[in-house]
C-alpha positions as CSV (number, residue, x, y, z in Angstrom):
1,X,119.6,109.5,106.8
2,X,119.9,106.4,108.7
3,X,116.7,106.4,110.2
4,X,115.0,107.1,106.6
5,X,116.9,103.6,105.3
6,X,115.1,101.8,108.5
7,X,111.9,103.3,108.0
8,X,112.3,102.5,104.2
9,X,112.8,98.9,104.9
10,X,109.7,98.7,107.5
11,X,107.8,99.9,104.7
12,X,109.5,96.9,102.5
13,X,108.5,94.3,105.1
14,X,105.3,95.9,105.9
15,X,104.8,95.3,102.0
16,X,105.7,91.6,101.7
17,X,103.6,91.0,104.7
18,X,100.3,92.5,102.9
19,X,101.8,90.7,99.8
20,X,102.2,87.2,101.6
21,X,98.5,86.1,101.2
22,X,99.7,85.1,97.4
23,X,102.2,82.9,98.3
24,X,105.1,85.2,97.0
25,X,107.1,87.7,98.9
26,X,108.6,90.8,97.1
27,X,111.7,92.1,99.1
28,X,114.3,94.1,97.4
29,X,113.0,93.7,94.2
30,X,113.3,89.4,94.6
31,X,111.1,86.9,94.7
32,X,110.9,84.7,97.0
33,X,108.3,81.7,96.9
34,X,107.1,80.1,100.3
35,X,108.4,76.3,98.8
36,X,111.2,78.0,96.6
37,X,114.0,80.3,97.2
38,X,115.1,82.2,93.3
């Protein structure tokens, strides 16, 4: 179970990294703005 959690949030970062090029990063369901934290 553990190792599905840790391969579930690879997958989350590996996300956000593809998703970086627009300036926002989704992680956990947040966003988080390169000049802004919400």
């Amino acid at each position: 179970m553990r190792n599905d959690i840790l391969y579930g949030i690879g997958m989350l970062l590996a996300a956000s990294g593809v998703q970086a090029h627009d300036g926002r990063v989704y992680v956990s369901g947040t966003i988080t703005d390169n000049t802004c934290s919400l």
